[in-house]
N, C-alpha and C positions, 0 to 999 in steps of 0.2 A: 504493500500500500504506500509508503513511504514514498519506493522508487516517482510511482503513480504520481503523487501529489508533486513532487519536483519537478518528472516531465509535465503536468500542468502547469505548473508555476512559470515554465519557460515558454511559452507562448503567449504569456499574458494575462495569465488567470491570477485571482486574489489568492492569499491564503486560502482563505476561509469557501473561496470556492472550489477550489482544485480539492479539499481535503471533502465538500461534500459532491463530488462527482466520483473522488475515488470510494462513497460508497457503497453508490450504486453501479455493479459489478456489469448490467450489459453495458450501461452505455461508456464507465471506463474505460471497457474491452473497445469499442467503438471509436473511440476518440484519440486511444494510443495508437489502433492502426493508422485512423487518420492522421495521426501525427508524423507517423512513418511515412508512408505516403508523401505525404508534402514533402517533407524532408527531401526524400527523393527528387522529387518536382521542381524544388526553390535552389536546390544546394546548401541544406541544412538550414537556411537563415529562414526562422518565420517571424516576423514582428507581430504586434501586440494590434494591428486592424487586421491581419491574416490570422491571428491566433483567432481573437473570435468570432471570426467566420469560419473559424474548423470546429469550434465550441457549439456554433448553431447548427451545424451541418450534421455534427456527429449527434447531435439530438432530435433535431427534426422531420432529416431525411428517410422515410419509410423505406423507400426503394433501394435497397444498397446496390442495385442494379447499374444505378446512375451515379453513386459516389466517385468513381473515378474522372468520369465527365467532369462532375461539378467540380471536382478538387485541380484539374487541370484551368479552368475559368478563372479557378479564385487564386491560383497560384501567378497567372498570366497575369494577373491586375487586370482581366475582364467584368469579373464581379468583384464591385470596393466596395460594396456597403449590406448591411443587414437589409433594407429592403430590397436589392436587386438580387439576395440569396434567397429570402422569402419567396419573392416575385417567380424565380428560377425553379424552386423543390415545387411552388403549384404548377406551374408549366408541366414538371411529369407525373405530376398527380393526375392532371386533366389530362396527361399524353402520354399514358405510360409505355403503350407500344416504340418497338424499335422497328426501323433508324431514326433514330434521330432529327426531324427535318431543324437545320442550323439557323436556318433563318429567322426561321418563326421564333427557335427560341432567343436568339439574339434581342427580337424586337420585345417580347414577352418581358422580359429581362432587363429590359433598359441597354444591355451591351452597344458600346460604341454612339449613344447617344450622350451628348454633352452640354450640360446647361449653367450658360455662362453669367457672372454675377452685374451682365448688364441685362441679360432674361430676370432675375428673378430680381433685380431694380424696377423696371419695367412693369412685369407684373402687382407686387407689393405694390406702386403709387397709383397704380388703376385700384385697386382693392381700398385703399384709402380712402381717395377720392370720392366711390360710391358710396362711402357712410363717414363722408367727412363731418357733417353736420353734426352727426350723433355722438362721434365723438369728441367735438368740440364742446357738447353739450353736458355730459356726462366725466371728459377726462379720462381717468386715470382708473375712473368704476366701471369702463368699457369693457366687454372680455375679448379681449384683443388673439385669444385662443382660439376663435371663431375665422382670424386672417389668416391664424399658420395655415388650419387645415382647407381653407381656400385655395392658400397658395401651394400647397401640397398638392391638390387637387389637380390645377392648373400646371404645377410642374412636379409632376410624378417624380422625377428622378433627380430632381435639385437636393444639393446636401443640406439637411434640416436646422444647422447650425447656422448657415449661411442665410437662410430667411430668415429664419429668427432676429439675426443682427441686424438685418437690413429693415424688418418689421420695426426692433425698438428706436434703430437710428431715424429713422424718415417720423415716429411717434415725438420722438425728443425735441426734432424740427420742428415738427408742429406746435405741440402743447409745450415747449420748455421744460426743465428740470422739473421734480416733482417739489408743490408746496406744502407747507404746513397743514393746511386747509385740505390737502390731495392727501395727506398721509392720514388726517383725520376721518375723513371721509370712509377711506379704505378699512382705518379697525373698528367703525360702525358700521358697515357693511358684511365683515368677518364676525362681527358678534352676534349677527339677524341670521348667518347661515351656519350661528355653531347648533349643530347638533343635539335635543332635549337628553339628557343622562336616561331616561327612560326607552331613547330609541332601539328598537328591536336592532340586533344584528340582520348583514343582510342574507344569510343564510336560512334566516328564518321561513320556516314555510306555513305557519297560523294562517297567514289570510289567504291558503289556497283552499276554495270554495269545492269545486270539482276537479275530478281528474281532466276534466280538458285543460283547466290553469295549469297544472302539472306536465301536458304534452305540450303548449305554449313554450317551455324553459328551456324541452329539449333540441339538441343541435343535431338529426340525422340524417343520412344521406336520403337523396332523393332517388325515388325509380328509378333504376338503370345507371346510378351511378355509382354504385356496389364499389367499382374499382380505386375511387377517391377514400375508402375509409382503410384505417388502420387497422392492418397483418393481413388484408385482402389479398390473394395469391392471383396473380394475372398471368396468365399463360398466350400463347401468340391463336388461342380458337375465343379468347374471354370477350375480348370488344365486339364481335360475328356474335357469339352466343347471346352476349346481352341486349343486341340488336334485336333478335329473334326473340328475345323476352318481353321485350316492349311495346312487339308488333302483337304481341299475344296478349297482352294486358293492357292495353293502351295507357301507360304509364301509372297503372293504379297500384295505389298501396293494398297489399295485404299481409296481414297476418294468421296467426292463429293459436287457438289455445288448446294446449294438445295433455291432456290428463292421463292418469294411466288409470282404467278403470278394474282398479283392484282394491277402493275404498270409497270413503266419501271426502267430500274437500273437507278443507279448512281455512282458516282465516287467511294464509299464508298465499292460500290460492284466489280467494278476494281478489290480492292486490295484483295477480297474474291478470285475473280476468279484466278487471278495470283497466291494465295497461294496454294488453292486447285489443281489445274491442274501443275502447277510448280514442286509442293512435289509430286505429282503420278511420272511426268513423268523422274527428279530429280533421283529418286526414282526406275526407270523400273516398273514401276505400273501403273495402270490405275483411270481414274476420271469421275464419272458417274454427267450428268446434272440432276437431282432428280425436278419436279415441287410439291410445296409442296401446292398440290390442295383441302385443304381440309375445303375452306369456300366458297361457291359456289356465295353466295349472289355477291364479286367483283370480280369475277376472269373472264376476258373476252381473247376471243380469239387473237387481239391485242395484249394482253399482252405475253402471250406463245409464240408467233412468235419473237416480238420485244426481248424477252428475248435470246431466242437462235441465234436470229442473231446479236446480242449486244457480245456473247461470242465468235461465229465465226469471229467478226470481229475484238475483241483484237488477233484475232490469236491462238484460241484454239480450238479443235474438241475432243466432249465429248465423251468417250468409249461407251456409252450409253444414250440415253434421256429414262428416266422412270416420272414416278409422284407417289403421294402418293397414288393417287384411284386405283394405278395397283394389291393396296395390301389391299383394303377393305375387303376383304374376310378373308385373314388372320389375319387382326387385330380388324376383330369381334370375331372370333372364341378365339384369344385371350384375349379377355377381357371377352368373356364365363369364358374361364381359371382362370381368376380372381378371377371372380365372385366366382368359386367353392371352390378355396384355403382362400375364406374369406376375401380378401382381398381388394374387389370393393363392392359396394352399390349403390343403385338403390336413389337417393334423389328428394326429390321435394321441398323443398326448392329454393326461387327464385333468380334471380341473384342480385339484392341487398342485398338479405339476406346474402349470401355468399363471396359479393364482399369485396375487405379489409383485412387486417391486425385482427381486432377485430371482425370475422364476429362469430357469434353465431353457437354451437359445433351442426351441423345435429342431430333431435329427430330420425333419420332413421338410422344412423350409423351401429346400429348395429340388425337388422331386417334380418329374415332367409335369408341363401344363395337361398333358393326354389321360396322362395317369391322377390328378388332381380332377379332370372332368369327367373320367369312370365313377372315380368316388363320390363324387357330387353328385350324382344320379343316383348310384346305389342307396347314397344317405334320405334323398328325396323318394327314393320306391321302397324306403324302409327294410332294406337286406343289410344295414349294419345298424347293432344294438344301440339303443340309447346309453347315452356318455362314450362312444369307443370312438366318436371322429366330432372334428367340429370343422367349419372353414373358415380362414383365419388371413385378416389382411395384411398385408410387409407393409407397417407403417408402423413409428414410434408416436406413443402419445407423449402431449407436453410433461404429465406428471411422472414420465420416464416407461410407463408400461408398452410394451413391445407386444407387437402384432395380436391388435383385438379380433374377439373372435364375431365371426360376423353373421353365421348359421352354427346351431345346434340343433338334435336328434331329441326330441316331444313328442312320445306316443301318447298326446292327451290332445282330447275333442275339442274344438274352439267350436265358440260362440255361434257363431258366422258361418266359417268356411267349413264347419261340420271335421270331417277325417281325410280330407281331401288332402292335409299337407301332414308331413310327421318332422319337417324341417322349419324352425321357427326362425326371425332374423332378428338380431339382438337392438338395443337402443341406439349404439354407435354407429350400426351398418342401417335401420331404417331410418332414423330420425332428419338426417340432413336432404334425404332422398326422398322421403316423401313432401320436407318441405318444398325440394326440387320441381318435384310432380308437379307441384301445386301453386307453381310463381310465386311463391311468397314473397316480399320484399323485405321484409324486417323480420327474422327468427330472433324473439324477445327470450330471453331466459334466465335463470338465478345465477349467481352466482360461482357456483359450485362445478356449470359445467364450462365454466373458461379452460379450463382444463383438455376440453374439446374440443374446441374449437380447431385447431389446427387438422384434428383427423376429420372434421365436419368439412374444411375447404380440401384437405386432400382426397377425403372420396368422390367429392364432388368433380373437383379438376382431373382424377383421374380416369373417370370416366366421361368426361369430355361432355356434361351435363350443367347445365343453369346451376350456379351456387348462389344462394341466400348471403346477406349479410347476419353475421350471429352477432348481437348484443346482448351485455350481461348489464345486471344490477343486482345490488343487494336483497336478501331476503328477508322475509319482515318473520321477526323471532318475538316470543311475547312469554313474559315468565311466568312462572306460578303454573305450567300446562307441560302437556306433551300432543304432539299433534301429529308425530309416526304413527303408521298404519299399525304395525307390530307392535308398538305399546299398547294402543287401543285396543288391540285386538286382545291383549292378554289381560284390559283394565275388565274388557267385560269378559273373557271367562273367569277370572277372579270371581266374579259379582261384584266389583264393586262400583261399576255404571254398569248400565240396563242395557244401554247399545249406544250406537253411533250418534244419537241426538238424544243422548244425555247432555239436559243444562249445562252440566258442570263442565264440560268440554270446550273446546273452539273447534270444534266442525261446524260450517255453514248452517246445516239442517240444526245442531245444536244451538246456535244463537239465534236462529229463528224460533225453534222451541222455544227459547227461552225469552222472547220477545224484542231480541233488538233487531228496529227497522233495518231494511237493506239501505235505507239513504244515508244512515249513519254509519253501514259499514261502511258504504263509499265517499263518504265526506273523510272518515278516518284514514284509509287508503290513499285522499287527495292532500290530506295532510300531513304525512309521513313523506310523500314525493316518493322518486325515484333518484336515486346513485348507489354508488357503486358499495357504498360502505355496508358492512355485517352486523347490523346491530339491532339491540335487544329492546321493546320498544315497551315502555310501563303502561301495562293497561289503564290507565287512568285517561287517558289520550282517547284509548277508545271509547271508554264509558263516557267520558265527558261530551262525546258524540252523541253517543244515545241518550243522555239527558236534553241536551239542547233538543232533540228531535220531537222525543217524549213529553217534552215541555208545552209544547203545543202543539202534540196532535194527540197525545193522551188524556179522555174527558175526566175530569176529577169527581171521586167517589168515595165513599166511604165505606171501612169494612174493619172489622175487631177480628184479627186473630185470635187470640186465646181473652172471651167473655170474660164480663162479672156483672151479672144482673144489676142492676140498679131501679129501685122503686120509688116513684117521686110521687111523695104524701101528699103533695098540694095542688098539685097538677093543676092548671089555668084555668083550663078549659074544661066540659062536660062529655066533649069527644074528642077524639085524635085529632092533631090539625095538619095540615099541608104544608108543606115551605117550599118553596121555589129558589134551587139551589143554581150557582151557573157552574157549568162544564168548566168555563175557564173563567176563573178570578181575576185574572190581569185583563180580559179582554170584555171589555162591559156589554160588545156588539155580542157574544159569542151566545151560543144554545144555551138551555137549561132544564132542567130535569125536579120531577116534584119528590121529596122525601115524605118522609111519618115524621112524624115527634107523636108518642103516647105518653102514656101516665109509665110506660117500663120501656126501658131502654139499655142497652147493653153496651159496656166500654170494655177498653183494653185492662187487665188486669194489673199490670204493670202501672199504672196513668193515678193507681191507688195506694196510698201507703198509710198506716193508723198513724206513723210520723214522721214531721218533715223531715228531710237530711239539709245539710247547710246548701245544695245546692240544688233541689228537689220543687220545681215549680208548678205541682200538679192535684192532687185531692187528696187531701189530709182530711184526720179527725177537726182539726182546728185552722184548717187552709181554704177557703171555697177556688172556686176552677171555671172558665167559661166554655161554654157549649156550643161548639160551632152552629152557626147560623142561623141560632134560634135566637137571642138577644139575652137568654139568661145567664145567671151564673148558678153551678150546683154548688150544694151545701151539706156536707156528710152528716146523718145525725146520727145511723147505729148500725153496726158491724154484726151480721149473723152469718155465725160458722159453721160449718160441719167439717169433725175429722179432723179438727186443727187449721182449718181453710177458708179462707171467706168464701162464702156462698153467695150471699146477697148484701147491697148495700141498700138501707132506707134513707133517703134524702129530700131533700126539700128544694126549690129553686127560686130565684128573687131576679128581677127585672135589671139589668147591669146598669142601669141608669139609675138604681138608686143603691146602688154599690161602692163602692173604690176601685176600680181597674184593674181586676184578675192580674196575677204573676204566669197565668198562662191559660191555655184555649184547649181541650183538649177534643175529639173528636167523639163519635157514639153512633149506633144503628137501632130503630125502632121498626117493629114488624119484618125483620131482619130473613134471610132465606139464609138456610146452612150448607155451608160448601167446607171443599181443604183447599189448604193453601202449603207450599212445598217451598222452604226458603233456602235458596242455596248458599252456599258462602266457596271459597277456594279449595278445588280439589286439594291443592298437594297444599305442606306448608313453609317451602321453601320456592325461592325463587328457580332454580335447576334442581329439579327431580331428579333428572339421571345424574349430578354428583353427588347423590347420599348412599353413602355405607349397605351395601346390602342392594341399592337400586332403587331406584322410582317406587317401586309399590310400595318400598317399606317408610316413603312421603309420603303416603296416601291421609288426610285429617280425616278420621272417621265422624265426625261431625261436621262434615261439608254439606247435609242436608238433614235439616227439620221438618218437620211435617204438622202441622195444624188441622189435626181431622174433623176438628167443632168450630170451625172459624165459622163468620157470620159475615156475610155482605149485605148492602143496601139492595131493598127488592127493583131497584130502578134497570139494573143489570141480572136480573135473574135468568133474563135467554141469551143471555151473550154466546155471541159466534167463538168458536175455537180461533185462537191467533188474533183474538179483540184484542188492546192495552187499554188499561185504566191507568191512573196515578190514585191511590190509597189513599187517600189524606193523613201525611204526618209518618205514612208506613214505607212507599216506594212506589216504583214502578211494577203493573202485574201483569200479565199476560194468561190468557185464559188457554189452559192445553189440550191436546190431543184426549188422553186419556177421561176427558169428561164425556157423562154421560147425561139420557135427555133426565134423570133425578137430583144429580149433583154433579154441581162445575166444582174443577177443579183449576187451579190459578200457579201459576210460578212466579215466582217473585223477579223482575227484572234488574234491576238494580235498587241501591235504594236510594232516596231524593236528593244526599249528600253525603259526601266523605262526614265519618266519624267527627264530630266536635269535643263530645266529651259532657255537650251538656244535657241535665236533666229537666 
């Protein structure tokens, strides 16, 4: 490293920058050759304006294809400056085909044009002149920033030092040296644009509303220009092929979201789907739902349903539902193709032998194409046992794994194609291919599979096929859960969830059970963004979605979890009376809905204590308490037990207006309908389940669900629909579930109406 940081130092570079270029290990490697290189080219001497244009060259230039070129340019004193280098690496971005045409790139380039300091005189007092007025008006509070980049404009290839002087010299002319009056001006100007201490950073992503705000930020390629992005592989058939792509699509975006139907989503896939279908439609493009059906053994009917009605119901409608077995015919025939170019092999070698990092180099490797395409048929008419061959591509992945395998032998029954195939195609060999098939232009993906991407373009290139652009971003992780198929799967043979859309979960169908809206999974989705980064994202983010949403569109209600009768001795009236309560309190235009108030009424048990605690604001022996929305306040007079229990409370009520101001309001149900109410709280009790001693299950809070099998609701919601939300008064958000029947509804608790306070 040492060495490194010294040959940086000698072309020009800082300390502190040579020491962090040598620590990142590609492009040090890059930057020494270019160093070499030059060396060669100049006769050892580079100074300190050729040093850092070998510093931008060796970082910016994708193509090392054209490094020699460019470094011949820049050595020649063709290319002087950072913009004619810039100007030059787009040239073979936009033209990465060879030869070379000289011309063009010269003009591109600026090469051999010369702009002389009586051109950008010239220009600069034209630029003046048109807003002389203004600045004689203003001075010195002009943004005279607005001239350079005119004059940059006008002379593209002028050195930026040299307008600049010639800007402030011909300013000095005009307005004279700066006064007292000019300086003052300037730090009351600077004090209107300082910054409030409150201001958000600009990374911040809160006021992204939708995910279309989120596609707005992104910078990707457009249709058919695949070849402009970074590690893109261009071969001398890619510019012809991507012609042919364009004609076929007439330059539409598409994407797609492609699942593997061997479970049900989860939240993680939310934020798939919103990008995917978002960026199509964003876009005027379209987003295909792709099943990527290609392991027969887990993939059940269940799942393909629950998957496309999980998309339907954030709100999205696929241009297409395809799967991967629509295109087994082509991507055998393709791997024939392989086979014949040499560049797939028939192996038998077993799966441990091959598993790993270290796994031992195939003795088959390199065995006739002829004899590779007997086996590949035999394997396909099922005459060699499952596990004894596989076929397998000569290509190294990025993460060092050496030649994937790209068919294996399945004597199990698919979905679809029935027993028609007993040769399945693996993730690595379909995946890029069927995006191939299917023009996609943006193959969106986590993280996890950049790793792939290099065998993604060289299957593609190698079989002389349309390649997608692959783009990764991070994946949205969320603590306190597990949201692998195979923990799920072993939560509920445990018992310790019921299935796939148990509450307590983050599966899609689980958070709809459990009643939060799909606008607030998508509003939380829009507000996490998209990059690249892996991080763990605090459910609070989410929930705070689904209260904003809940907040006004869930009608408010009342309803007592666990009773205590309460008997009011004096009751007003001689019959029940009505009250006219509103759905929404904040919103005076909104509906309303009639309750009871009788002589007996039912509260929360809890709302009750014979004494107060120091911070206990609710019905004591000696405390009275207000009654929502009747105008009274109650007044405890005698506690009758059984068992050691309060049973009943006898009380009395008094008009609040001729009261003192209750210490609190507590809520109640009169002629009440009895339902259960099921309150969940945090499956597991740490934030990573899978780093606890022993595993996940042994996280598992056995008190992550309570149940209220005598709860009491208001009769106003006694037909409520399955998948209705209420807000509780005082209790939370609920949601009416599945499991209710037409005698009793049964309720989940959605969240509850605020993080913990602590007060009573």
């Amino acid at each position: 490293m040492e060495a490194n940081i010294e040959l940086f130092k000698s072309i020009g570079l800082s300390d502190s920058k040579a020491k962090e270029t040598s620590r990142n290990k590609a492009i040090a490697a890059r930057l020494t050759s270019v160093i070499f290189e030059a060396r060669k080219l100049s006769g050892n001497k580079i100074d300190g304006g050729v040093g850092n244009l070998l510093y931008q060259l060796a970082t910016e230039l994708r193509s090392q294809s054209k490094m020699s070129y460019l470094l011949c340019c820049i050595c020649n004193k063709e290319i002087k400056n950072k913009l004619q280098l810039s100007a030059a690496i787009k040239y073979f971005v936009d033209n990465p085909m060879d030869p070379v045409d000289d011309e063009k790139f010269k003009i591109a380039s600026g090469i051999g044009i010369v702009v002389t300091p009586k051109d950008i005189k010239a220009v600069v007092t034209q630029l003046i002149d048109d807003v002389k007025k203004e600045i004689l008006n203003r001075r010195y509070q002009f943004n005279f920033g607005t001239l350079i980049f005119q004059a940059r404009d006008k002379l593209k290839w002028a050195d930026g030092k040299a307008v600049k002087s010639e800007i402030d010299a011909q300013i000095v002319s005009l307005l004279g040296s700066k006064t007292e009056e000019d300086n003052l001006s300037l730090m009351q100007a600077k004090k209107k644009r300082k910054p409030l201490a409150s201001q958000k950073p600009s990374n911040d992503t809160s006021f992204l509303g939708t995910f279309n705000d989120v596609i707005k930020t992104l910078n990707f390629h457009k249709p058919g220009d695949n070849y402009k992005t970074d590690g893109y592989v261009v071969t001398d058939k890619t510019m012809d092929i991507l012609q042919h792509h364009l004609k076929y699509t007439g330059g539409q975006v598409r994407t797609r979201f492609p699942p593997e139907p061997n479970g049900i989503l989860h939240i993680g896939h939310a934020k798939a789907i919103n990008f995917n279908f978002c960026y199509a439609k964003a876009n005027g493009g379209i987003c295909f739902l792709r099943y990527d059906d290609t392991n027969p053994e887990v993939e059940e009917e269940e799942y393909f349903v629950g998957i496309l009605d999980a998309v339907r119901w954030l709100g999205y409608e696929p241009y297409k539902v395809t799967h991967s077995s629509d295109y087994f015919k082509e991507l055998y025939l393709y791997a024939i193709e392989l086979i014949n170019r040499g560049l797939a092999y028939v192996c038998h070698q077993s799966g441990d032998d091959i598993r790993g990092y270290n796994a031992l180099p195939s003795p088959w490797r390199d065995r006739p194409i002829g004899e590779s395409l007997i086996l590949f048929e035999d394997m396909k008419n099922g005459k060699i046992d499952e596990g004894k061959a596989t076929l397998r591509m000569k290509m190294t992945l990025e993460d060092g794994k050496s030649d994937p395998v790209a068919y294996r032998i399945k004597f199990t029954h698919h979905a679809r194609s029935g027993d028609k195939w007993c040769i399945y195609p693996t993730y690595d060999y379909t995946h890029c291919l069927c995006d191939s098939l299917e023009h996609i232009t943006h193959s969106l993906c986590t993280k996890e599979f950049q790793s792939r991407r290099s065998s993604y373009y060289w299957l593609c290139n190698a079989l002389d096929v349309y390649c997608p652009v692959q783009w990764e971003y991070g994946r949205l992780n969320l603590p306190y859960t597990v949201v692998s198929k195979r923990k799920i799967v072993k939560l509920i043979k445990h018992g310790i969830v019921q299935s796939w859309d148990d509450p307590r979960l983050y599966t899609l169908s689980a958070l709809r059970r459990r009643g939060f809206p799909r606008e607030a999974i998508n509003r939380f989705c829009a507000k996490i963004g998209v990059t690249m980064a892996q991080v763990t994202i605090d459910t609070q983010l989410l929930e705070s979605c689904v209260r904003e949403e809940l907040n006004s569109k869930a009608p408010r209600t009342m309803a007592v979890l666990d009773p205590l009768k309460v008997t009011i001795t004096n009751f007003p009236e001689p019959k029940n009376l009505t009250l006219s309560v509103p759905d929404f309190p904040h919103d005076p235009s909104s509906s309303r809905h009639n309750i009871s108030f009788s002589k007996v009424i039912y509260i929360e048990r809890n709302d009750f204590r014979k004494a107060a605690g120091e911070n206990f604001h609710r019905l004591t022996k000696d405390q009275y308490v207000g009654l929502r929305h009747t105008g009274y306040v109650l007044v405890a007079q005698e506690v009758i037990e059984e068992s050691n229990k309060d049973k009943e409370l006898l009380a009395v009520v008094k008009p609040i207006s001729e009261v003192q101001k209750p210490k609190g309001f507590i809520h109640w149900v009169s002629e009440p309908v009895n339902c259960e109410v099921r309150v969940y709280e945090r499956l597991f009790k740490h934030p990573n389940p899978a780093e606890i001693l022993g595993g996940f299950i042994n996280d598992v809070d056995k008190d992550s669900l309570k149940i209220f099998e005598n709860a009491l609701i208001d009769k106003s919601i006694a037909y409520a629909k399955v998948e209705s939300r209420f807000q509780f008064e005082r209790s939370g958000y609920f949601c009416v579930d599945k499991d209710s029947t037409k005698n009793k509804l049964i309720f989940n608790r959605t969240l509850k109406l605020r993080e913990d306070t602590g007060k009573e």
